[in-house]
N, C-alpha and C positions, 0 to 999 in steps of 0.2 A: 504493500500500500504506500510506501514513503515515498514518494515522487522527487526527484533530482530538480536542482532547480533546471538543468539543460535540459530534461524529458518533458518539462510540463507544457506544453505549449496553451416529495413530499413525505412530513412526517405524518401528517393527520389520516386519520382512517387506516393507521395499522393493523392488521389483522391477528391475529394469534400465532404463535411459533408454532411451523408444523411441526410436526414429528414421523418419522418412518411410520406408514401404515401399510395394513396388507394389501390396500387396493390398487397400490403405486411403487413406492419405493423398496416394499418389503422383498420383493424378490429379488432386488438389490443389495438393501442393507440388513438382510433378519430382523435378529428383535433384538440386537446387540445396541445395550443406551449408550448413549453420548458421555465420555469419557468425563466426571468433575475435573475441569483446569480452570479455575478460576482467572488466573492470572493472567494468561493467553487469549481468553474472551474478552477479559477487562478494556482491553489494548482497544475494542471496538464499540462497545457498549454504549458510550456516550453521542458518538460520531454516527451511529448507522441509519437514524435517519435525515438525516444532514450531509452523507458521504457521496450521494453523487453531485449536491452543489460544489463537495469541495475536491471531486475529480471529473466536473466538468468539462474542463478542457483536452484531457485524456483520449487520443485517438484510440477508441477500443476497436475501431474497427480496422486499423493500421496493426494491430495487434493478434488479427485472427487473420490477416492477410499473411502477414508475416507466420501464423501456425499453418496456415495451409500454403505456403509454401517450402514448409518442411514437411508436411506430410505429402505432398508431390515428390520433394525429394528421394523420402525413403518409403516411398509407391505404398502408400497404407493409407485404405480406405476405409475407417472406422463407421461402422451405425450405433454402436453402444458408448456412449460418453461421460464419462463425469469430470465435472469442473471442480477439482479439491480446491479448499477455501476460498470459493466462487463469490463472497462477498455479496452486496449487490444483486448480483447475478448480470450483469451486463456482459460479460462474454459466453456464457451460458445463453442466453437471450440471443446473442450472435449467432452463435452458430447453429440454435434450433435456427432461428431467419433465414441460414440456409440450405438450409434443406438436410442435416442429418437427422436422422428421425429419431433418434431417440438421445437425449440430452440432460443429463441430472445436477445436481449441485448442493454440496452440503460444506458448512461451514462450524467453527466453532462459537461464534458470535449468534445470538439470540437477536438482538436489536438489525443485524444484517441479512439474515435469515428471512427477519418481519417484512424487509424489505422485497427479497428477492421473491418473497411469497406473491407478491405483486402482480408480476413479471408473468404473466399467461404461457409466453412460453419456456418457461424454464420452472421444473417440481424440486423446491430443494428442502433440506432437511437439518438439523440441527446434530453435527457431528464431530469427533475429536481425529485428526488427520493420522494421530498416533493409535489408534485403536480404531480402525472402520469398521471392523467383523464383517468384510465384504462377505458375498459369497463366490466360491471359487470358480476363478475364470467367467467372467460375468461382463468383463466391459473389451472392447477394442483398442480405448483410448483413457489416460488420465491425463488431465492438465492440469496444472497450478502456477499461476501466472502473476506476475506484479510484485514479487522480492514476499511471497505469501510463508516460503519457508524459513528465512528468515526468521521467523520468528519463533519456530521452534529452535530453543533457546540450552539445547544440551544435548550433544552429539548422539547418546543412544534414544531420545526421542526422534530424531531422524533417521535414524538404523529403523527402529520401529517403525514409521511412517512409509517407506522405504519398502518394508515387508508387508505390511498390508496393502499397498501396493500391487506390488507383485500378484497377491495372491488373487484380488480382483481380476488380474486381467489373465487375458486367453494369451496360449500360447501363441508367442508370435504378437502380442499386444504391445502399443508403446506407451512411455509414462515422459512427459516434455513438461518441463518447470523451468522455470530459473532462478537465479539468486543475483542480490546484491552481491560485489566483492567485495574482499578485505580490503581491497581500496576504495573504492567507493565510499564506505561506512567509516572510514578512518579520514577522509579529506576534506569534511564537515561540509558534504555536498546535500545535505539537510536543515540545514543553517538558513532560515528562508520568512519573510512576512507577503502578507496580503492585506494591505492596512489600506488601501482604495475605497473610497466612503460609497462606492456606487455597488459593490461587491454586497450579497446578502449574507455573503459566512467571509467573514473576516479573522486571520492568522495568524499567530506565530509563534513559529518552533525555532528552538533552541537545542543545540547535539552534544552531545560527549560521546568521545571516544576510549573506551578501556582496552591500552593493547593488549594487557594479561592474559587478559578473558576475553580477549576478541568481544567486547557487547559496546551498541550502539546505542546510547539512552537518548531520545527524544521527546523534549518536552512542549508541548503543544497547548497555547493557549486558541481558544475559541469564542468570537459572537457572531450568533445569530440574531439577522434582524429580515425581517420580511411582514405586511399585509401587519406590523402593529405592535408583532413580537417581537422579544429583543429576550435571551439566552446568552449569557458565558458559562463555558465550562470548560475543562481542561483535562488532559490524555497522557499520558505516560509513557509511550512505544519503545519495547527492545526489542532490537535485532543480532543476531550472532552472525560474525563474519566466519566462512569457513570454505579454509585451502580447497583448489581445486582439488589435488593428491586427496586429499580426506575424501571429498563425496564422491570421487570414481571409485575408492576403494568400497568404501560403504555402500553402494549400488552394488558392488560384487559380490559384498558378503551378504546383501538381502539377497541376492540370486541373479540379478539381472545380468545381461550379458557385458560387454566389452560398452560403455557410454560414448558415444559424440558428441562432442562439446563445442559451441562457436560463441563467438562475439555475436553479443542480441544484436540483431537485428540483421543479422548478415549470415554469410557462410564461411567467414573466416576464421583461423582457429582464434581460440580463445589467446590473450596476451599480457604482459604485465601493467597493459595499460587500463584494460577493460573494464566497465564500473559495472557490469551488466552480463551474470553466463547464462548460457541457454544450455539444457542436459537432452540429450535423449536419449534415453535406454530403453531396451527390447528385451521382453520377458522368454527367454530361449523356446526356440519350437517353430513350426511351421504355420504361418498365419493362414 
């Protein structure tokens, strides 16, 4: 979710947080509940009805351009999809648009969830990335998009994420996310205001970088003003920077095969310069 400043270019009538049922998602997700992480959902709780004023200007559809151009790539025609921590659900919503038929999204966040419940075409559900209880071999496709992992914030939580994973998708399935880098998150390229009096959600964050512990704390003040209201609140976001070395191996040890890795937004390899990796790993077998 944390936007660079060189990438950047309704609450009312919320509806209730769905949950997996049998008439939808269950064939998907069981009856496996949403992992308690407080911490992790925190991160969105305040922001999620208010988050697509404040990724407005987000090319999301530059974004799914860009994923179906890697799935042209590596010739995989997915109709089973889930969007891990689909937020919103705006790229969820893309890609039902065009025409994959079958499209899901779960997140950890409750107040984003409320949101993407919205979203006609996209079913999502309230879920922990580290614990999905998929059921096996179930999708063609996983995506997790917009530095989402990130914020799983302790190396065997992404081992774990990683493996659940896996075990959703069909042999021969692929799983495309990306990550902030360690450089990125250490060059205080989240250092940012929106203080524009014509703007309805007004900004600003403030970063720290812990090199120890690789974690990115951002702190984020907020107001909201529109049609009368006026809201401040304030967000807390950590992110963990982690070595390319580290998540190729991790991808390995979940099971997946050999990962390809580029500079977002291209097909170039990844570099010491990159503030942005894209993964793609293919769960071994014949699709």
């Amino acid at each position: 979710m944390m936007c660079s400043r060189a990438e950047r270019l309704s609450p009312e009538g919320a509806p209730p947080v769905p949950r997996p049922r049998r008439n939808w998602l269950h064939r998907l997700l069981g009856d496996t509940p949403p992992t308690d992480a407080p911490a992790a959902a925190g991160s969105f709780e305040a922001i999620g009805p208010y988050y697509d004023a404040l990724m407005a200007t987000v090319p999301y559809g530059g974004w799914v351009d860009y994923l179906e151009a890697l799935l042209k790539h590596f010739e995989h025609q997915p109709r089973t999809i889930l969007d891990l921590a689909c937020g919103t659900g705006k790229v969820g919503a893309e890609l039902a648009r065009r025409g994959y038929p079958r499209v899901f999204g779960v997140d950890l966040s409750e107040g984003m969830v409320r949101v993407a419940a919205t979203t006609r075409r996209l079913r999502a559900a309230v879920q922990d990335a580290r614990a999905l209880g998929l059921h096996p071999a179930s999708l063609d496709l996983v995506v997790s998009l917009y530095d989402s992992l990130n914020y799983v914030l302790e190396p065997e939580g992404l081992l774990a994420c990683f493996r659940s994973v896996l075990t959703g998708l069909r042999p021969g399935g692929l799983f495309i996310f990306d990550l902030n880098t360690i450089r990125a998150l250490a060059l205080d390229l989240f250092t940012q205001d929106n203080l524009r009096s014509t703007a309805p959600l007004l900004y600003s964050w403030r970063s720290e970088w812990e090199a120890e512990t690789r974690m990115c704390t951002v702190r984020m003040w907020f107001r909201w003003r529109r049609d009368g209201e006026e809201l401040e609140f304030v967000e807390v976001h950590r992110q963990r920077g982690y070595a390319d070395e580290e998540v190729r191996a991790m991808l390995l040890q979940a099971g997946f095969g050999q990962p390809v890795v580029f500079d977002a937004y291209s097909f170039d390899p990844l570099h010491d310069r990159s503030t942005r990796a894209f993964y793609i790993a293919k769960r071994p077998g014949d699709w």
